[in-house]
MIPA-771365 format. One record per residue (C-alpha): chain; x, y, z. Coordinates in nm, 3 decimals. Example, Ala and Ser with C-alpha at 12.3 -4.5 7.8 and 13.67 -1.06 7.14 Angstrom:
<dogus>
<dogu kette="A" X="1.230" Y="-0.450" Z="0.780"/>
<dogu kette="A" X="1.367" Y="-0.106" Z="0.714"/>
</dogus>
This chain:
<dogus>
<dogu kette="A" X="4.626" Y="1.758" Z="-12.571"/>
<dogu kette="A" X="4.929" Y="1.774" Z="-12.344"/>
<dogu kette="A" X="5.246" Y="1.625" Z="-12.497"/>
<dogu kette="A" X="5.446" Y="1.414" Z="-12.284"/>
<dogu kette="A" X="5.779" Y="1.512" Z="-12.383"/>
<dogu kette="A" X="6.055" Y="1.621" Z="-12.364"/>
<dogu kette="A" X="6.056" Y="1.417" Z="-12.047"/>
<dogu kette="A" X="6.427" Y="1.636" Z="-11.999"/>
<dogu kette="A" X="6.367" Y="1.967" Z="-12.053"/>
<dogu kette="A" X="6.679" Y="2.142" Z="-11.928"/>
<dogu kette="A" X="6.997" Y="2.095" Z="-11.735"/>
<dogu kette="A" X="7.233" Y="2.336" Z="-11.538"/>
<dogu kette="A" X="7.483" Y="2.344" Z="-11.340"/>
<dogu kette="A" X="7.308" Y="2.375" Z="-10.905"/>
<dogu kette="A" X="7.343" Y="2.720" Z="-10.808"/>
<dogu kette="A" X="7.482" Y="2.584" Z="-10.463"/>
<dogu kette="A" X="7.761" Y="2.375" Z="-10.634"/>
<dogu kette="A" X="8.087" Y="2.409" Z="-10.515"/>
<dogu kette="A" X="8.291" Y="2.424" Z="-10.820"/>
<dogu kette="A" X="8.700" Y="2.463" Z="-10.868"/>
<dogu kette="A" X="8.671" Y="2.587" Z="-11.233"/>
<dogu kette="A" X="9.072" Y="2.486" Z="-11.320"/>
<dogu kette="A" X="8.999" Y="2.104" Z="-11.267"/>
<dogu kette="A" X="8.857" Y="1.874" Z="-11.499"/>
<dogu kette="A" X="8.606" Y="1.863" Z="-11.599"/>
<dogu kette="A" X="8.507" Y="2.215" Z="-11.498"/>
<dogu kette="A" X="8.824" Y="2.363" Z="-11.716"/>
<dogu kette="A" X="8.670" Y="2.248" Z="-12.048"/>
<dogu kette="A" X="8.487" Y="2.568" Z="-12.179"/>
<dogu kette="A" X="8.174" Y="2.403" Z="-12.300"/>
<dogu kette="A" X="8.140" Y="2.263" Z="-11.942"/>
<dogu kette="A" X="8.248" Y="2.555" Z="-11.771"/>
<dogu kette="A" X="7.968" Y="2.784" Z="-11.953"/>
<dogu kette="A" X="7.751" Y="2.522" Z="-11.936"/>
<dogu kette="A" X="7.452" Y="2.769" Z="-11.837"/>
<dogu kette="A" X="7.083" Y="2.661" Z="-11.887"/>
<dogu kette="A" X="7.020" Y="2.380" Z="-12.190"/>
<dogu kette="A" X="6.762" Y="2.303" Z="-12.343"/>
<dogu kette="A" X="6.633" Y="2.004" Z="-12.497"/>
<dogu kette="A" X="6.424" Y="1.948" Z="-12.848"/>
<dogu kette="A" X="6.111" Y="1.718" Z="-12.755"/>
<dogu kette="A" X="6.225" Y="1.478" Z="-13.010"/>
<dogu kette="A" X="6.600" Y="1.484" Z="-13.099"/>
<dogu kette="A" X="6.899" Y="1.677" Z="-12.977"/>
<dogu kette="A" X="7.245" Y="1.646" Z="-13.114"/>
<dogu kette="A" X="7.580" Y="1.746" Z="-12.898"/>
<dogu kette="A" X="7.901" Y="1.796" Z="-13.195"/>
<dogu kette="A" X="8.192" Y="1.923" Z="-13.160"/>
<dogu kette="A" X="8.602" Y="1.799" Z="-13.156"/>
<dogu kette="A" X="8.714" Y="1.532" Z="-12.963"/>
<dogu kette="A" X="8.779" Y="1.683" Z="-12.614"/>
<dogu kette="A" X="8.537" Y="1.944" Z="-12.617"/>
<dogu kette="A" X="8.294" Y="1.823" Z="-12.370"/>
<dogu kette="A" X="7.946" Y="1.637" Z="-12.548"/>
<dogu kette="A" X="8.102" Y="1.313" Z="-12.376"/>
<dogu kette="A" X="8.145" Y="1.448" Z="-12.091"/>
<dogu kette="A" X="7.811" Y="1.622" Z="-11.992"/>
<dogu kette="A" X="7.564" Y="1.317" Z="-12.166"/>
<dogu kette="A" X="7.787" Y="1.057" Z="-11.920"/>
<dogu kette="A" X="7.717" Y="1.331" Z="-11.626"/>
<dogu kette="A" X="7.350" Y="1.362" Z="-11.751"/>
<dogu kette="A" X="7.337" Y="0.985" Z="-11.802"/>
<dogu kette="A" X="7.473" Y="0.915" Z="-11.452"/>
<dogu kette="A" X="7.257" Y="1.220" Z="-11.301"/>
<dogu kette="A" X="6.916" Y="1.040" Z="-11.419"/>
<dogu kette="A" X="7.032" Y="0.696" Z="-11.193"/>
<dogu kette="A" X="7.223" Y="0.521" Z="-11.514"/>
<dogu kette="A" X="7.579" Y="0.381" Z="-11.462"/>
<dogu kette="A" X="7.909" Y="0.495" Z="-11.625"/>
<dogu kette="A" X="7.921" Y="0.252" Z="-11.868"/>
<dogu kette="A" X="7.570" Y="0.250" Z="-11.996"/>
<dogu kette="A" X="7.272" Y="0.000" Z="-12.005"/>
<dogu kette="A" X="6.944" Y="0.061" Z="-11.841"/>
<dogu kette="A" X="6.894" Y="0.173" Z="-11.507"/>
<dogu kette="A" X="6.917" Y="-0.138" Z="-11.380"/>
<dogu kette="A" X="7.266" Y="-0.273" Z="-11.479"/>
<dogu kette="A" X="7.495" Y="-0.176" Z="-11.224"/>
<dogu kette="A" X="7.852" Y="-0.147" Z="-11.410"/>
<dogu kette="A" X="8.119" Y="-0.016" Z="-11.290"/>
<dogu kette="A" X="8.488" Y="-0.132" Z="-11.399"/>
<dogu kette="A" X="8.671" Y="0.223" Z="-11.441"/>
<dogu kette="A" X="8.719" Y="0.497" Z="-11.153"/>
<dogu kette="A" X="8.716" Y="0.768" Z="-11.450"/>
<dogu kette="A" X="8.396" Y="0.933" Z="-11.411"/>
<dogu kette="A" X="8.432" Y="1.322" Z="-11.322"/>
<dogu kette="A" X="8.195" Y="1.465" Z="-11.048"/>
<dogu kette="A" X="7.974" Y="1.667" Z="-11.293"/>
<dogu kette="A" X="7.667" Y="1.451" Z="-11.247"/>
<dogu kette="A" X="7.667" Y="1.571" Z="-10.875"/>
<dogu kette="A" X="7.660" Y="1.867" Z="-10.941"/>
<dogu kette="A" X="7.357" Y="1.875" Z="-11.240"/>
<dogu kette="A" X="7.018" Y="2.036" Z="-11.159"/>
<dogu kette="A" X="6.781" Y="1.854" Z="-11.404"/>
<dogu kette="A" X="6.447" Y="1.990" Z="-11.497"/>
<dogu kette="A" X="6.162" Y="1.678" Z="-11.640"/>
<dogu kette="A" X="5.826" Y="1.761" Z="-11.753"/>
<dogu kette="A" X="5.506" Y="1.661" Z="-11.572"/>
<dogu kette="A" X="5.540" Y="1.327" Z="-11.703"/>
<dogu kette="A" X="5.795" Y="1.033" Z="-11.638"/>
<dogu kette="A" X="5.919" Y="0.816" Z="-11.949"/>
<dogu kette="A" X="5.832" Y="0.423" Z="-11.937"/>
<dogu kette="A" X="6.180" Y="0.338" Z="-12.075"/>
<dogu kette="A" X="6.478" Y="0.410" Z="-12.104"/>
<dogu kette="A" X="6.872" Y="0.358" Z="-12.225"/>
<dogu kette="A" X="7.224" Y="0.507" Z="-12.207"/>
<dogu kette="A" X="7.465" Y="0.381" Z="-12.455"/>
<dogu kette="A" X="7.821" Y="0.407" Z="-12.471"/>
<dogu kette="A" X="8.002" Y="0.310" Z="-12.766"/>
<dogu kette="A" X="8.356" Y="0.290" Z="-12.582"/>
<dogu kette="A" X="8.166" Y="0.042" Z="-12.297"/>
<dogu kette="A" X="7.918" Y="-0.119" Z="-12.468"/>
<dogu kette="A" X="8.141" Y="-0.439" Z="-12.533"/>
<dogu kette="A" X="8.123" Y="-0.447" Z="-12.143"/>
<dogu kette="A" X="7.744" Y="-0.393" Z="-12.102"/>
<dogu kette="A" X="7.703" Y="-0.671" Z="-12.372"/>
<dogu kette="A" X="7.894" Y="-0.920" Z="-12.146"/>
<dogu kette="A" X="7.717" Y="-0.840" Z="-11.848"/>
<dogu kette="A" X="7.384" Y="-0.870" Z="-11.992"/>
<dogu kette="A" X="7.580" Y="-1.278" Z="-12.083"/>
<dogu kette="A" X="7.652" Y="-1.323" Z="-11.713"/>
<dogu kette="A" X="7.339" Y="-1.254" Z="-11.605"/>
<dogu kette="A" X="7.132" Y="-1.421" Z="-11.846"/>
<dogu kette="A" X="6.891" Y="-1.155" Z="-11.955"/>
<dogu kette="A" X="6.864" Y="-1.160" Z="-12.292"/>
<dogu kette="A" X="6.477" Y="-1.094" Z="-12.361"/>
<dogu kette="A" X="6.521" Y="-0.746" Z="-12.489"/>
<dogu kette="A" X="6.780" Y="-0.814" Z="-12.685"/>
<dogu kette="A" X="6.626" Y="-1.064" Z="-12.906"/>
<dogu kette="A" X="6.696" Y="-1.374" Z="-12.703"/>
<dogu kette="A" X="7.050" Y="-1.414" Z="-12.879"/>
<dogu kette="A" X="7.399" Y="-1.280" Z="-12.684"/>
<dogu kette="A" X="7.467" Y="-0.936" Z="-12.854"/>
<dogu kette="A" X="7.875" Y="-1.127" Z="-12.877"/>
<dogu kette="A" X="7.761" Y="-1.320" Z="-13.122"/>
<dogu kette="A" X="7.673" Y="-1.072" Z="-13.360"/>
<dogu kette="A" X="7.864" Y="-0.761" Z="-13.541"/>
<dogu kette="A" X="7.863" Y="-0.412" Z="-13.302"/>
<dogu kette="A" X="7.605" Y="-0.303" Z="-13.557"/>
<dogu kette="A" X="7.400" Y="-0.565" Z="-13.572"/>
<dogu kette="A" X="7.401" Y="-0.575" Z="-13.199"/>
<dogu kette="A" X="7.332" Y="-0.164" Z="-13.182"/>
<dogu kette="A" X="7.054" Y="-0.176" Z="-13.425"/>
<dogu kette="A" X="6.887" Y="-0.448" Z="-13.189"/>
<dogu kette="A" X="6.870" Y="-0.209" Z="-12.925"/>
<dogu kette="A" X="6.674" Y="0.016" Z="-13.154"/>
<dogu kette="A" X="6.460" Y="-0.253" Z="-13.298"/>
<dogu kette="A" X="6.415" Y="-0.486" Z="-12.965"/>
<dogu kette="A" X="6.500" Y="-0.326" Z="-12.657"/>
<dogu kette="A" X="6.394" Y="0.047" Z="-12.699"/>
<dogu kette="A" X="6.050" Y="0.016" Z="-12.676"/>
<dogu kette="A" X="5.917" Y="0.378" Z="-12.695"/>
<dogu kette="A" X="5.788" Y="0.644" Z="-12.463"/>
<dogu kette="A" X="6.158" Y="0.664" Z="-12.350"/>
<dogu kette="A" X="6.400" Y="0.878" Z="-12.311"/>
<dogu kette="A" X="6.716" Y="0.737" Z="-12.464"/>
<dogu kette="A" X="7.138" Y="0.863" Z="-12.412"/>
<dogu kette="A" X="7.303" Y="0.762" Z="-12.701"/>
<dogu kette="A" X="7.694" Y="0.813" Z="-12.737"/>
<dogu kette="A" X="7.856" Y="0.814" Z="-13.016"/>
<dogu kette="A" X="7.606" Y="0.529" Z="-13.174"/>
<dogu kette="A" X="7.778" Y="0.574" Z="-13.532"/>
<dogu kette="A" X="8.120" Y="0.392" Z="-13.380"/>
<dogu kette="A" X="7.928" Y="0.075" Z="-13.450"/>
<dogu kette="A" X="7.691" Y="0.163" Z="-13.792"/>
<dogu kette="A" X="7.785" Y="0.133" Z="-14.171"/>
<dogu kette="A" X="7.652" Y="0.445" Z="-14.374"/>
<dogu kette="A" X="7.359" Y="0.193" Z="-14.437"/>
<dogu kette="A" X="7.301" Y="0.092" Z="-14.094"/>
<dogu kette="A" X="7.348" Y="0.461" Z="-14.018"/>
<dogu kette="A" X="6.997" Y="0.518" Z="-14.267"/>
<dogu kette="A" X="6.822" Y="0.231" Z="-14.094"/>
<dogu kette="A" X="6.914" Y="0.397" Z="-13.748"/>
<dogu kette="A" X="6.770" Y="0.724" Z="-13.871"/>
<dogu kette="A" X="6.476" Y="0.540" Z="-13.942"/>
<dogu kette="A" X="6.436" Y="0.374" Z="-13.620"/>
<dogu kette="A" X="6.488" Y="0.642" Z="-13.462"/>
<dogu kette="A" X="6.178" Y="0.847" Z="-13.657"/>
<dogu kette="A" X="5.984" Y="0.522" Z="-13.536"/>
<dogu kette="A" X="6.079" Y="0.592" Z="-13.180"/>
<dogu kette="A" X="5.962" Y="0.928" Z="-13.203"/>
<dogu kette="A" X="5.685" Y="0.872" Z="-13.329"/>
<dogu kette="A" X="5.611" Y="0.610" Z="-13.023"/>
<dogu kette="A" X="5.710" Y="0.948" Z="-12.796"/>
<dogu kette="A" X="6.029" Y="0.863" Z="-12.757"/>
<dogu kette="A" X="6.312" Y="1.205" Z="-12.692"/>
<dogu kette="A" X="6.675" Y="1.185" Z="-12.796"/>
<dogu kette="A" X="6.991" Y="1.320" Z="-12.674"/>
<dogu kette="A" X="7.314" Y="1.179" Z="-12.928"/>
<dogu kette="A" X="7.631" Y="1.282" Z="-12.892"/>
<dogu kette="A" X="7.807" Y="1.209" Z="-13.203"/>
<dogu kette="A" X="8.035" Y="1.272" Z="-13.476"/>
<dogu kette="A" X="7.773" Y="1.176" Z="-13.790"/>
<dogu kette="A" X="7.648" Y="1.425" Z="-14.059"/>
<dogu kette="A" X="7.385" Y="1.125" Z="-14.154"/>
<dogu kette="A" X="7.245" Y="1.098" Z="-13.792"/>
<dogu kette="A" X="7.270" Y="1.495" Z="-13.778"/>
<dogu kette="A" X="7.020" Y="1.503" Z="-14.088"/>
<dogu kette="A" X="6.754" Y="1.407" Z="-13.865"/>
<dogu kette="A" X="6.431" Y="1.730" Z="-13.942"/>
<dogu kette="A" X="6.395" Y="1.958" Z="-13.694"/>
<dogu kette="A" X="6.677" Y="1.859" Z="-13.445"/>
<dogu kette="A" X="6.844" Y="2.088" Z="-13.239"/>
<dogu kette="A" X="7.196" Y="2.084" Z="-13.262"/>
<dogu kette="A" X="7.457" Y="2.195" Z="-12.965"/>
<dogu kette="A" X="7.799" Y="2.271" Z="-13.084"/>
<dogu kette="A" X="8.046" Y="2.207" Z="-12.802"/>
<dogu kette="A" X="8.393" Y="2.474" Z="-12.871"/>
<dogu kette="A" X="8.628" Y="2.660" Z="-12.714"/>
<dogu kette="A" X="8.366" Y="2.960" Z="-12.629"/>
<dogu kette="A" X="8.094" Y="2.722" Z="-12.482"/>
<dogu kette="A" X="7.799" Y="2.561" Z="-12.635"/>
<dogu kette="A" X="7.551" Y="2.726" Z="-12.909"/>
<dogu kette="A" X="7.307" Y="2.609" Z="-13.121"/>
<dogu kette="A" X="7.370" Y="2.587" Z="-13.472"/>
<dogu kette="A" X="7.201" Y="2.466" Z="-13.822"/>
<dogu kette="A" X="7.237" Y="2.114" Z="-13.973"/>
<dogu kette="A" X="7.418" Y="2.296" Z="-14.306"/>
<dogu kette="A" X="7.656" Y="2.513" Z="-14.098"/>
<dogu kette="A" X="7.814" Y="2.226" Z="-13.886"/>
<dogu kette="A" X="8.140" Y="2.142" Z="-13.996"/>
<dogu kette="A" X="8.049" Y="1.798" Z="-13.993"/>
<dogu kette="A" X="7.812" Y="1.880" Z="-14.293"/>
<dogu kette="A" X="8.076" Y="2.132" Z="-14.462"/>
<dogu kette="A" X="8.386" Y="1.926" Z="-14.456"/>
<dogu kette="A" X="8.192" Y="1.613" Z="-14.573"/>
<dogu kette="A" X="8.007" Y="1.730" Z="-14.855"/>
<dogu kette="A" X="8.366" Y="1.966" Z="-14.952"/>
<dogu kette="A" X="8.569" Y="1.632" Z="-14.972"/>
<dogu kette="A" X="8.282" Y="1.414" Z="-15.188"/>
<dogu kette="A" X="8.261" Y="1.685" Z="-15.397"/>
<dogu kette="A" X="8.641" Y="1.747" Z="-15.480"/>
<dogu kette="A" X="8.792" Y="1.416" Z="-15.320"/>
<dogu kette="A" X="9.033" Y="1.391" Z="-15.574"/>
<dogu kette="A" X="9.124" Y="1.761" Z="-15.521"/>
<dogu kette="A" X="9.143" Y="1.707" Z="-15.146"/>
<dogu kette="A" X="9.341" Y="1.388" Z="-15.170"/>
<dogu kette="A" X="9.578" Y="1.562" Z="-15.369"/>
<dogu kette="A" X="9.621" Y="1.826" Z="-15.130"/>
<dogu kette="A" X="9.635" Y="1.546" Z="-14.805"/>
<dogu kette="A" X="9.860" Y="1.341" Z="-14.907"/>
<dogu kette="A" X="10.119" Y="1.559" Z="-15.061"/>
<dogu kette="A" X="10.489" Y="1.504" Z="-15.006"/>
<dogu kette="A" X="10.588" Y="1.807" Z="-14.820"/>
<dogu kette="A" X="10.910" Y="2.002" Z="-15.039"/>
</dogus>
């Protein structure tokens, strides 16, 4: 049987694109050697530093599939910062035979603002029929994944960890499992060597040379992690030394 996903299989930069490679965000190596990638049918994770793209190319893949800046479905239409770079424009995205029946972009940094929206215009049936302000940014992110991601969807997710606990970070993983299993494909951008556990991912390292795919154990967010729980009173030591 023919497997519906991954309903995104790849995205490059058009071949017709006019492109000045010394403006942003073209200047950032990981966009700038952007190439051909690839997505996993079930999860794929974009790491790297602050500033070296992931951000950047999910918002211009987010925006390239119909979504706006700040995240929501499709059909929430919110705009309130003129900070979006051109990349989505310039995107060639190639789907699979089949279309997903749902599906989300999430931006940590925004979704305070996608939360009040969905207030003003009094749709709350996805979200559990209760305002996502009156509950904690975790409890209101985990409703997404419990309530308003209903599988066979292809779901954005930025940064989701902003708003978990360690704990809530376990449940998420195993929500997200759930909406897998309900073929559902994931692209996170994040910062989180619990999310990164996830089996089988594929994992897209964002640096100064470009992007490459590395191994759950040799990402630093693994290495430096397990390093400090395993000598944190070693490494605290060393940190917070009074320089001579």
């Amino acid at each position: 049987m023919l497997t519906p996903r991954p309903y995104l299989q790849q995205v490059s930069i058009r071949p017709d694109a006019e492109i000045d490679f010394d403006s942003y965000p073209y200047s950032i190596p990981a966009v700038r050697e952007l190439g051909e990638l690839t997505f996993h049918p079930d999860v794929t994770f974009l790491v790297g530093e602050n500033g070296a793209g992931k951000s950047t190319v999910l918002e211009g893949i987010a925006m390239a599939l119909g979504y706006a800046p700040e995240g929501g479905t499709r059909n929430v239409r919110l705009s309130t910062t003129d900070s979006v770079s051109s990349l989505h424009e310039n995107l060639r995205l190639a789907h699979s035979f089949r279309k997903p029946k749902d599906g989300y972009f999430l931006r940590a940094e925004s979704f305070f603002n996608v939360a009040t929206y969905m207030d003003e215009v009094g749709y709350l049936g996805g979200y559990g029929d209760r305002s996502l302000h009156e509950r904690s940014h975790g409890e209101a992110f985990m409703s997404l994944l419990t309530h308003k991601f209903r599988g066979n969807g292809l779901y954005l997710l930025d940064e989701p960890e902003a708003a978990l606990s360690p704990n809530r970070q376990l449940a998420a993983l195993s929500a997200i499992h759930q909406l897998v299993q309900e073929e559902s494909q994931f692209i996170i951008a994040t910062h989180s060597p619990i999310l990164l556990s996830y089996p089988n991912a594929k994992i897209l390292l964002f640096d100064g040379s470009g992007i490459s795919e590395v191994q759950y154990e040799d990402t630093e967010h693994f290495a430096v992690t397990r390093d400090f729980l395993n000598n944190y009173p070693r490494r605290l030591e060393q940190l917070l030394a009074d320089e001579e």
